[in-house]
C-alpha positions as CSV (number, residue, x, y, z in Angstrom):
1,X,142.8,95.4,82.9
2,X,139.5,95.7,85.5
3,X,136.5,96.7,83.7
4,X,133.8,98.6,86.0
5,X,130.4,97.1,85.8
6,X,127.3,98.2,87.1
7,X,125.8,96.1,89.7
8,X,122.3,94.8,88.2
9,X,119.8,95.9,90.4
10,X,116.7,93.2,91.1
11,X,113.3,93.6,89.7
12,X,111.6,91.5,92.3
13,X,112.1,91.8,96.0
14,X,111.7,89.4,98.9
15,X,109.0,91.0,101.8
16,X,111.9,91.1,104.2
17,X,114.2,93.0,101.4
18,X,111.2,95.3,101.4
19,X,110.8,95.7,105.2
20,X,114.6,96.9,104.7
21,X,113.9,99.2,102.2
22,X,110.9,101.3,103.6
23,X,112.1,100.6,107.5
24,X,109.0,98.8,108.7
25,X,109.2,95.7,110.7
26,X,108.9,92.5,108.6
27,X,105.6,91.5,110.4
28,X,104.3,95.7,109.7
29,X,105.3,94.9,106.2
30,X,104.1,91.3,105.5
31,X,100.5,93.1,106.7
32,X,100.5,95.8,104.1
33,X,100.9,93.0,101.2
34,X,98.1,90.5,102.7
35,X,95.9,93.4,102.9
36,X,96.8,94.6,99.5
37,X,98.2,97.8,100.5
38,X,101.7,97.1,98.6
39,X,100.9,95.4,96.1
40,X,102.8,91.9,95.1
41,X,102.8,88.6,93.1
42,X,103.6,84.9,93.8
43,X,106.3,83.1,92.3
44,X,106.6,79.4,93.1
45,X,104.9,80.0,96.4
46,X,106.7,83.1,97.4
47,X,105.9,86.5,97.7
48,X,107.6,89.2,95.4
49,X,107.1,92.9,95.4
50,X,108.1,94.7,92.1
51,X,110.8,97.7,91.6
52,X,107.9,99.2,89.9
53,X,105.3,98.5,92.7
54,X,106.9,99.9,95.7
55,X,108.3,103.0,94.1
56,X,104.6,103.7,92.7
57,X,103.5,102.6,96.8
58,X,106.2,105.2,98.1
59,X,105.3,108.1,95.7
60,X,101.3,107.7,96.5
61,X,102.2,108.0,100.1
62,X,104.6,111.3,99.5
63,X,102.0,112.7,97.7
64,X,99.3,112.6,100.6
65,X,98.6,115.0,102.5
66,X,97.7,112.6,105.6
67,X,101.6,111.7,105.9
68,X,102.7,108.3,107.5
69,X,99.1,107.4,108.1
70,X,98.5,106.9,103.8
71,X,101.1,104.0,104.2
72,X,98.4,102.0,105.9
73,X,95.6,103.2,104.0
């Protein structure tokens, strides 16, 4: 008998897995997390954006009233 699991969705995501998500380039996206604008960590010399992170990045944006301009600010 199958059993139906839930697929475990990641905590941390790669800056490319991000550029995915949000459809910015990779290079538009590596930008906004040197200058701080997405907010990440290191870990063992790679960059990780939280679950947490990026949602709270994406609701800020959809709640100003400047539009696609408040991603890059």
């Amino acid at each position: 008998m199958r059993t139906y699991t839930e697929p475990i969705e990641p905590l941390l995501f790669s800056v490319s897995h991000v550029a995915k998500l949000i459809g910015f380039s990779r290079t538009a996206t590596y930008e906004l997390v040197k200058a701080g604008k997405i907010p990440s960590i290191l870990v063992e010399g790679k960059l990780r954006v939280t679950r947490q992170d990026l949602d709270a990045w994406i609701a800020q944006a959809s709640r100003s009233t400047s539009g696609a301009s408040a991603l890059y600010s």
